[in-house]
C-alpha positions as CSV (number, residue, x, y, z in Angstrom):
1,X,102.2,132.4,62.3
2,X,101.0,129.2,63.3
3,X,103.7,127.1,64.9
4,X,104.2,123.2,65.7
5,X,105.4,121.5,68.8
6,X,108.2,119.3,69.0
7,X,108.5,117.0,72.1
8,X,110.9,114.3,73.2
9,X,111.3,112.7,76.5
10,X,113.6,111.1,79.1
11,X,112.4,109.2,81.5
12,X,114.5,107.9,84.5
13,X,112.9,104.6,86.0
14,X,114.6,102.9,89.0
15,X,115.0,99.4,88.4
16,X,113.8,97.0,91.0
17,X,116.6,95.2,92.9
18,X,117.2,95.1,96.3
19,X,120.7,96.4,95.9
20,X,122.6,99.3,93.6
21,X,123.6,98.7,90.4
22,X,127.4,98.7,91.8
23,X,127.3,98.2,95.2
24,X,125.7,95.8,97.6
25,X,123.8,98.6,99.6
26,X,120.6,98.8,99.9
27,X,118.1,100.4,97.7
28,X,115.0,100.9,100.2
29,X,113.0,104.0,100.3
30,X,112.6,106.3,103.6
31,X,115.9,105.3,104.9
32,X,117.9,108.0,107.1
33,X,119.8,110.0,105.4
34,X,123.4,108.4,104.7
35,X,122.3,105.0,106.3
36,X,122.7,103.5,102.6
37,X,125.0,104.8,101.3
38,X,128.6,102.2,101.4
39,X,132.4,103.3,100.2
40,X,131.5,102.0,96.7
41,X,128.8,104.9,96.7
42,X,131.3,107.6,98.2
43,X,133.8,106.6,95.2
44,X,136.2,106.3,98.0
45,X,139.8,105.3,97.0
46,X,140.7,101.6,96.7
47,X,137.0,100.4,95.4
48,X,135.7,99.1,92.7
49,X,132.2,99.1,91.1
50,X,130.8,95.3,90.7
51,X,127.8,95.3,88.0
52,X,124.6,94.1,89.3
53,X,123.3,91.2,87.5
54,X,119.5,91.8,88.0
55,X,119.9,95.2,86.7
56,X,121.2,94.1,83.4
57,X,118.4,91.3,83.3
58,X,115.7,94.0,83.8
59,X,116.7,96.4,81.1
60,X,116.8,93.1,78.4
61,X,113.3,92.8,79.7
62,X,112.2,96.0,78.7
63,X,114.1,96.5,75.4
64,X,112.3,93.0,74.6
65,X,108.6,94.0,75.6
66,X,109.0,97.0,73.3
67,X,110.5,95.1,70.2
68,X,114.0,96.9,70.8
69,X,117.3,95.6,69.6
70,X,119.4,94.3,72.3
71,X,123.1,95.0,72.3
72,X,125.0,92.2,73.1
73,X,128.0,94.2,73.8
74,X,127.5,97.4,76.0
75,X,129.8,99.8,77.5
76,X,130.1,101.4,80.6
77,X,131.2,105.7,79.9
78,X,131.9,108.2,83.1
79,X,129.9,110.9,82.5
80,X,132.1,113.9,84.2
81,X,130.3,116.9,86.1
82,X,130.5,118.8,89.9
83,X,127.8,118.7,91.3
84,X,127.3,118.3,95.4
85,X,125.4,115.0,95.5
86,X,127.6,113.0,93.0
87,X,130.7,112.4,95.5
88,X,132.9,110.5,93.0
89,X,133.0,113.4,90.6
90,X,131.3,111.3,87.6
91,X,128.3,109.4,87.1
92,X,128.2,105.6,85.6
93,X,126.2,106.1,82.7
94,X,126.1,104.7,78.8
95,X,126.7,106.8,75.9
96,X,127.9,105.4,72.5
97,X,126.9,101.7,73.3
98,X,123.8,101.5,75.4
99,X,122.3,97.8,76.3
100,X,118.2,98.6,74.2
101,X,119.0,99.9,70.8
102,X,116.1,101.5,68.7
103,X,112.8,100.2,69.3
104,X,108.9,101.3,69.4
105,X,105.7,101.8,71.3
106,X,102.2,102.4,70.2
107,X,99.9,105.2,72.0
108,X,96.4,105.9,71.3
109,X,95.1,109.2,71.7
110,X,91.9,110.4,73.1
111,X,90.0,110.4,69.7
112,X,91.1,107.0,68.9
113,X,93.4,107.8,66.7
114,X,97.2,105.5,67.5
115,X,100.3,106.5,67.4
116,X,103.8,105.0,67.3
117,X,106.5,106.9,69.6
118,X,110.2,106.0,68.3
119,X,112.2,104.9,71.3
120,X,116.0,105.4,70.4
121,X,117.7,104.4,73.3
122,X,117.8,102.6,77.1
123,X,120.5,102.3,79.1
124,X,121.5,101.9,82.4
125,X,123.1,104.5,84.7
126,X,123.5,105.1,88.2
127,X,121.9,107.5,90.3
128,X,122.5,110.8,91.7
129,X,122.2,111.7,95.6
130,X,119.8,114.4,96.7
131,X,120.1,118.0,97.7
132,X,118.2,118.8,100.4
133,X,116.9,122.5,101.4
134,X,114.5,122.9,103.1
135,X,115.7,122.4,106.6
136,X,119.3,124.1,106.9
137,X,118.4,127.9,106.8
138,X,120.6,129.0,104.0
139,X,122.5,126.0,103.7
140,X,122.3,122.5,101.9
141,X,122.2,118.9,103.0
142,X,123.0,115.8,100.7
143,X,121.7,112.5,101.7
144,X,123.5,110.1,99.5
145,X,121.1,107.3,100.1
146,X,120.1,107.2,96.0
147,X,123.8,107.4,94.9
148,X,123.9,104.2,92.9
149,X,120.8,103.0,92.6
150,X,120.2,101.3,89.4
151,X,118.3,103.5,86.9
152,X,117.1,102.9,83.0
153,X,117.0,105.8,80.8
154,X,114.3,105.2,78.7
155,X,115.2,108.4,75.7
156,X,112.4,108.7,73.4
157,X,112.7,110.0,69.6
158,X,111.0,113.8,69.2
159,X,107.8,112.4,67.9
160,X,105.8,113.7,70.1
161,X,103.6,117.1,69.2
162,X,101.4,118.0,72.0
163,X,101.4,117.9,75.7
164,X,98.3,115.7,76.1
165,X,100.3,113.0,73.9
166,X,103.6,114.0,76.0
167,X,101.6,112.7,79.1
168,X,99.9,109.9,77.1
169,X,103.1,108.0,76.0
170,X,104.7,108.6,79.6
171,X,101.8,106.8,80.6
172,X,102.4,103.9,78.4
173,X,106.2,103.4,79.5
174,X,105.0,103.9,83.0
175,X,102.7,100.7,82.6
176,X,104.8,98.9,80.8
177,X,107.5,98.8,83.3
178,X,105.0,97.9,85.7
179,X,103.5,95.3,84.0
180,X,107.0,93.7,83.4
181,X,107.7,94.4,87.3
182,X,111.2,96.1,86.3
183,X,110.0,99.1,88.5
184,X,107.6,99.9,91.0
185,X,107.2,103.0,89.5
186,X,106.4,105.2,92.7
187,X,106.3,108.6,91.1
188,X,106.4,110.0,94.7
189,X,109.3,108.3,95.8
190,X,111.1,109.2,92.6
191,X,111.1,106.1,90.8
192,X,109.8,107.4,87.8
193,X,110.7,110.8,86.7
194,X,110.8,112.5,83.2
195,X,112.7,115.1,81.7
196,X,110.9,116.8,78.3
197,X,112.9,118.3,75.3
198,X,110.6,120.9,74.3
199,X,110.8,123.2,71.2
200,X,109.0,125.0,68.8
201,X,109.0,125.6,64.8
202,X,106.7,126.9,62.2
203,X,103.9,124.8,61.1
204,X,105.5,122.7,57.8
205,X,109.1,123.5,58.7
206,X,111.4,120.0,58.4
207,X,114.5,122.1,60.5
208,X,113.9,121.5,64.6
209,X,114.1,124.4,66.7
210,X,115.9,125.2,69.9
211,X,115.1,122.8,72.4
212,X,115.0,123.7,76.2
213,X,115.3,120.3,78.6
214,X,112.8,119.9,81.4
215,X,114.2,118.3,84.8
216,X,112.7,116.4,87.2
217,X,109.1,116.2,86.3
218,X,107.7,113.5,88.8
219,X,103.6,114.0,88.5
220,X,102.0,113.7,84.6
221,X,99.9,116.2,85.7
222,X,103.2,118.7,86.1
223,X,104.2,117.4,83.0
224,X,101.3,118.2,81.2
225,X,101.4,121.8,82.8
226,X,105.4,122.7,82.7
227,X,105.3,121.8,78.7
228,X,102.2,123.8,77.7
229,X,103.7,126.2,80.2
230,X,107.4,126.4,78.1
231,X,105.2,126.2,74.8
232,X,103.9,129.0,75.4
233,X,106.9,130.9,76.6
234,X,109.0,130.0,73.7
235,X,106.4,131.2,71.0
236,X,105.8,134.5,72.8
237,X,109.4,135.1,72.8
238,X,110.6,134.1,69.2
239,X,107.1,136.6,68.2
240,X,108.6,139.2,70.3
241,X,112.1,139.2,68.1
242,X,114.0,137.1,70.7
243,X,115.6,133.5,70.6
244,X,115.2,130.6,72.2
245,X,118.4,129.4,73.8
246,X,119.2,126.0,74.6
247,X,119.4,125.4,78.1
248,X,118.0,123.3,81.3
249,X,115.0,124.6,82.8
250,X,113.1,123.6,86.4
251,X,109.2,123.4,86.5
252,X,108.2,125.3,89.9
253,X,104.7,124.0,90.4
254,X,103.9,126.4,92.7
255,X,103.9,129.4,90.4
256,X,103.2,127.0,87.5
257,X,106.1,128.2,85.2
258,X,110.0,127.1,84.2
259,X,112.7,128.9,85.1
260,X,116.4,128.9,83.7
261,X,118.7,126.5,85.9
262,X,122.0,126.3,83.4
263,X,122.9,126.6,80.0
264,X,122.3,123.0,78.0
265,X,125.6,120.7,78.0
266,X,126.5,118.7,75.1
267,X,127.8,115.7,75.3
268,X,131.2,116.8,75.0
269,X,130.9,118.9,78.0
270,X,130.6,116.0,79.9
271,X,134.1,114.4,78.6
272,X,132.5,111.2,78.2
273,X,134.7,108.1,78.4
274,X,134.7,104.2,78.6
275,X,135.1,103.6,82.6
276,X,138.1,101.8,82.7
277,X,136.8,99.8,86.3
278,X,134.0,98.3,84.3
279,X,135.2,96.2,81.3
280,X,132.5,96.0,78.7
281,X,129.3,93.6,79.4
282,X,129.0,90.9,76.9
283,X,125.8,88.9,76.7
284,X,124.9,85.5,75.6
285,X,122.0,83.9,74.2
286,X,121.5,82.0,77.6
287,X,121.1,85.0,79.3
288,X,118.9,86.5,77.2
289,X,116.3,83.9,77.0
290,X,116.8,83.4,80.7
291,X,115.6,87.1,81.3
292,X,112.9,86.7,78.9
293,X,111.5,83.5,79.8
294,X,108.7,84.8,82.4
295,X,108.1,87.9,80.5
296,X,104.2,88.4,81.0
297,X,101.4,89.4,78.6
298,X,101.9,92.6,77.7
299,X,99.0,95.3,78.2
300,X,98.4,96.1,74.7
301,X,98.2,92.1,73.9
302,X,96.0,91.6,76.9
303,X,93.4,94.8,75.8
304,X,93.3,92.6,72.6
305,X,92.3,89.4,73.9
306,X,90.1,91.1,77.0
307,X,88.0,92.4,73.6
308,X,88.4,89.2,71.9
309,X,87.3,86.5,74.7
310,X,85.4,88.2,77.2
311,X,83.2,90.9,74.4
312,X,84.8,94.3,76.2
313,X,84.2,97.7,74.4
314,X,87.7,99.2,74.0
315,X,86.7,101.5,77.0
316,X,86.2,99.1,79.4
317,X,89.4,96.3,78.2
318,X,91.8,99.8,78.2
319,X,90.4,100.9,81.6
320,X,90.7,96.9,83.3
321,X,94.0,95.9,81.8
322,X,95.4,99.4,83.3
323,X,97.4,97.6,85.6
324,X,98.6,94.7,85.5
325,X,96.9,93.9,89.1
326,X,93.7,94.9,88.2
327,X,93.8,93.1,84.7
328,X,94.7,89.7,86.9
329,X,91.7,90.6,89.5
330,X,89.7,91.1,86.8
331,X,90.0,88.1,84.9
332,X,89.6,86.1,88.2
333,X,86.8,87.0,88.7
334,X,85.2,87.0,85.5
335,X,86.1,83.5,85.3
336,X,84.9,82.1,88.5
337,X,81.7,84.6,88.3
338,X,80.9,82.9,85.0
339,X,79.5,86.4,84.0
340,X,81.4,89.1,81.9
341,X,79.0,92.0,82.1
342,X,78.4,91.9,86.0
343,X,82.4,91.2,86.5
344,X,83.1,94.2,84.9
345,X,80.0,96.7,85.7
346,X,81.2,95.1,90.0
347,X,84.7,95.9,89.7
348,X,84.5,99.2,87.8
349,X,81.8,100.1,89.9
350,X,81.3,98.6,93.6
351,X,84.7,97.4,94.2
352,X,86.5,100.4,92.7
353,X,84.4,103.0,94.7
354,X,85.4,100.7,98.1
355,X,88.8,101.1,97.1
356,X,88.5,104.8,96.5
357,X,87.1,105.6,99.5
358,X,89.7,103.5,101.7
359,X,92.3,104.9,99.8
360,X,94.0,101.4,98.6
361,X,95.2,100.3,95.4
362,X,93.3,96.8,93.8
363,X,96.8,95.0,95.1
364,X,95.4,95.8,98.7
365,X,91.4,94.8,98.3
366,X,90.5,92.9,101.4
367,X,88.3,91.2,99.0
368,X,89.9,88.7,97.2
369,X,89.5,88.1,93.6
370,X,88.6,84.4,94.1
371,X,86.2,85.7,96.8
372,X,84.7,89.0,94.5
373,X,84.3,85.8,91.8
374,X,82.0,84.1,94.5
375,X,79.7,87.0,95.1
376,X,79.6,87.6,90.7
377,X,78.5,84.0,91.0
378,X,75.7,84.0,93.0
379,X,74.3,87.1,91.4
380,X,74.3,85.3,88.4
381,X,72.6,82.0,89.4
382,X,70.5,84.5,91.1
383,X,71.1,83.5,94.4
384,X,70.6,86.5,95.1
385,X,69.6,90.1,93.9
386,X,71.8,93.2,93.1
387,X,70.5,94.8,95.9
388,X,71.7,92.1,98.4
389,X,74.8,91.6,96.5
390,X,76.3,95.5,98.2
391,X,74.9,94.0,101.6
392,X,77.2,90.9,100.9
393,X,80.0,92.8,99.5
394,X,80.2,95.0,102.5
395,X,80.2,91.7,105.1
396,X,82.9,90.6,102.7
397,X,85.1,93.8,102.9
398,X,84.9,93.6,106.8
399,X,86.0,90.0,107.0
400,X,82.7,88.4,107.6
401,X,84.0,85.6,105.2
402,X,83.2,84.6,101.6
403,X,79.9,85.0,100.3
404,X,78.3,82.0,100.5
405,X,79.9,82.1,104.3
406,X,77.6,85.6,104.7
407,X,74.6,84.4,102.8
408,X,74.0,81.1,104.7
409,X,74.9,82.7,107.9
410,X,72.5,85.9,107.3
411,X,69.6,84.0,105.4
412,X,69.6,86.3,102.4
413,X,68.8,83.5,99.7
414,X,66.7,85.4,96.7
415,X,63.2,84.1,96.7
416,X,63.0,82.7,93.5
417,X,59.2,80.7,94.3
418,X,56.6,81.8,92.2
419,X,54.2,81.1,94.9
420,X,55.5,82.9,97.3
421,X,56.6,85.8,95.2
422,X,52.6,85.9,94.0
423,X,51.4,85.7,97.4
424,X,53.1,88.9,98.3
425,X,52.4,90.4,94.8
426,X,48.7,89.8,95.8
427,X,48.7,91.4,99.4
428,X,50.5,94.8,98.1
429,X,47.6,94.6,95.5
430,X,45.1,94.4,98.1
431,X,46.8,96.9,100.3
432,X,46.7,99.5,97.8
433,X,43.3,100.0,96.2
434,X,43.9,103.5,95.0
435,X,47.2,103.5,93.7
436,X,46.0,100.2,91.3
437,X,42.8,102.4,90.3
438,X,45.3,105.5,89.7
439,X,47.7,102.6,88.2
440,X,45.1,101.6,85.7
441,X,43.8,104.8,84.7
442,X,47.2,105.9,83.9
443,X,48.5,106.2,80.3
444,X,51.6,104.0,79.0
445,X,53.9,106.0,79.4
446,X,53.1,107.4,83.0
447,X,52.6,103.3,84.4
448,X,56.5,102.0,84.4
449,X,57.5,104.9,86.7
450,X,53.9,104.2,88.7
451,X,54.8,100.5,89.1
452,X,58.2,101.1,90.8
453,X,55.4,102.0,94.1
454,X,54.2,98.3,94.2
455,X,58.4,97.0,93.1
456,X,59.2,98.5,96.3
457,X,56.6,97.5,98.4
458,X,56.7,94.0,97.3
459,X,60.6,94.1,98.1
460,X,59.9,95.5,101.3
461,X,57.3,93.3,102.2
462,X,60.1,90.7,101.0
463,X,62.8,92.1,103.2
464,X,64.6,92.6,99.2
465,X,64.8,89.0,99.0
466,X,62.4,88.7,96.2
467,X,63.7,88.5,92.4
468,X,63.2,91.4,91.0
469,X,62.5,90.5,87.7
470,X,60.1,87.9,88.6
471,X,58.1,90.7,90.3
472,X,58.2,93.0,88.0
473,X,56.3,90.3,85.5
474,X,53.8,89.4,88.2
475,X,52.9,92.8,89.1
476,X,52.7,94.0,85.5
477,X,50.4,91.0,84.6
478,X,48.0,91.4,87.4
479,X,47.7,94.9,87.6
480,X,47.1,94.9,83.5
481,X,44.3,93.0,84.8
């Protein structure tokens, strides 16, 4: 039987304020444990939660980047469960009237072919705490730092039929929130975390099957593997004459497989009702078009005009409007370079390996993009060569200045005189009587890989200030001769 997959996700993005989304305490990463955690968190008696304002602004953000209706009246439900780490007993959450209604995103997949994912719902929620294990020899720890923080549950519709596009349209809400700078993201630090509802039915059957839920996925290369993983488990079982049940399963990455944690909830299991500390949050068309206002150029819009104004394959315009950071870097440059091709083939190439190697994202270049535009810029007006350009670039990453600064100061102006260029064409010639002889006695085909000898004793001879181009037609012309 050939069967079909059927694949929905949750993701869990913390929202970037500085304080909880009912509390004034801090939401910093790498704090001690309980240092952040104030009697609004504990659910102590006499308090009261107080929305947070930013959090609310965020999430109107997103709903709008992604074309979703926004609910001007949303309600705040306790969502009831016993669990260590969530001290009052319930957890702020939204059910029946979240604050982003339906909306969409588009996803393309690796043969080109796009996609739109159904997004049914965000709303806002509070964090859990965190169990901790590994260090109380049989027993368990709870830091409480994270109870509060502000979170959007971004719930997709099950549209979704492989793991590779599972991975693909995380990927897309990932940048999106980073682009919109409603989250940070930090997959380590748990800022971004997704939960898969994964099940399986024959190929051509309309009725979904039995779905198991996926917690706490926080790489998209676990992702990839703990859905492929419970594919594959599922099938093998229903082919075997058992049944799927529904329940919530935990990725081990160690052993690479899911194992049962609880039988799935319902919502009714969770005796959902409208919090009666939070009275229902009402919003106006001021404050919409206040949190819109400053909404950036979305990536999508921005691969679009990247292809449009600057003549970028789809490739390359996906690959530099990635981030939102590299996007902007980019189009600095480009700009003040004054040449597209060299911009891109610098950044993708030079600048990205630098950053590689010294481990830093493009936010923390010590090269500037005004001064990466400098060094494009002189290339182009052929200042100087290609070759001098990495010598430049690597002055520039130390801090030697801007590269004009480095050029002037190290004398590496391209010799661009014909003259002088011929002159040392003309002593390599003379220098080398049998490779011109061998040169000239050599078919067509064998004499542009033969001529790279005199390119490389010319820019020698040059100290690689020479144009190369303007060699190349020198040396081709008098050695044809």
């Amino acid at each position: 039987m050939q069967w079909e997959t059927v694949i929905g996700l949750e993701i869990h993005t913390q929202l970037a304020t500085s304080s909880k989304i009912f509390s004034g305490a801090a939401t910093v990463f790498g704090a001690e444990p309980n240092t952040q955690a104030c009697l609004v968190d504990l659910g102590m008696p006499g308090v009261l939660p107080v929305l947070n304002r930013e959090a609310v602004r965020l999430a109107v953000m997103f709903g709008t980047a992604i074309g979703a209706e926004i609910r001007r009246r949303s309600v705040f439900d306790r969502k009831n469960y016993f669990y260590p780490d969530l001290p009052k007993g319930y957890q702020i959450s939204q059910l029946e009237f979240p604050i982003v209604g339906p909306g969409e995103v588009e996803i393309i997949l690796e043969d080109g072919e796009r996609r739109i994912i159904g997004v049914t719902r965000a709303h806002l929620e509070e964090d859990a705490g965190k169990s901790l294990h590994e260090d109380f020899h049989g027993m368990t720890g709870i830091d409480l730092n994270r109870a509060g923080t502000p979170l959007l549950e971004i719930v997709s519709e099950p549209d979704m039929r492989s793991a590779v596009e599972a991975v693909i349209y995380a990927k897309k809400i990932h940048q999106i929130v980073r682009y919109l700078g409603v989250s940070d993201g930090n997959m380590q630090e748990g800022s971004f975390r997704c939960d898969a509802n994964v099940s399986v039915r024959p190929l051509g059957q309309e009725e979904l099957g039995t779905r198991a839920e996926l917690k706490n996925i926080n790489s998209f290369r676990f992702l990839e593997r703990a859905i492929n993983y419970e594919v594959e488990r599922q099938i093998e079982l229903i082919e075997e004459g058992g049944r799927v049940v529904q329940e919530t399963r935990l990725y081990d990455s160690d052993k690479d497989e899911t194992r049962s944690m609880r039988s799935k909830e319902e919502a009714n299991d969770y005796r959902y009702f409208p919090d009666p500390d939070l009275l229902p949050v009402e919003l106006d068309d001021a404050f919409i078009e206040d949190a819109v206002a400053d909404l950036p150029e979305m990536p999508d819009v921005r691969r679009a005009r990247f292809e449009a104004d600057f003549g970028l394959s789809q490739q390359d315009a996906a690959t530099l409007t990635g981030s939102r950071e590299l996007a902007d870097y980019f189009e600095t440059a480009a700009t003040i370079g004054g040449d597209t091709r060299l911009s891109v083939n610098w950044v993708m190439g030079e600048l990205s390996a630098a950053l590689n190697k010294a481990g830093l994202d493009i936010a923390s270049s010590p090269v500037s993009a005004g001064q990466f535009g400098g060094l494009i810029k002189r290339m182009a007006d052929n200042t100087i060569s290609g070759k001098i350009a990495k010598e430049v670039f690597e002055a520039m990453w130390s801090g030697d200045g801007s590269a004009d600064e480095i050029i002037d100061a190290r004398g590496l102006k391209q010799i661009t005189d014909s003259g002088a260029i011929e002159a040392i064409v003309d002593e390599v010639i003379a220098n080398s009587p049998q490779q011109v002889e061998n040169y000239r006695q050599a078919d067509a085909e064998k004499q542009p890989k033969m001529l790279g000898f005199f390119v490389g004793q010319v820019m020698k001879a040059s100290k690689g200030k020479a144009n190369p181009q303007q060699v190349n037609e020198l040396l081709r012309e008098k050695l044809s001769g």
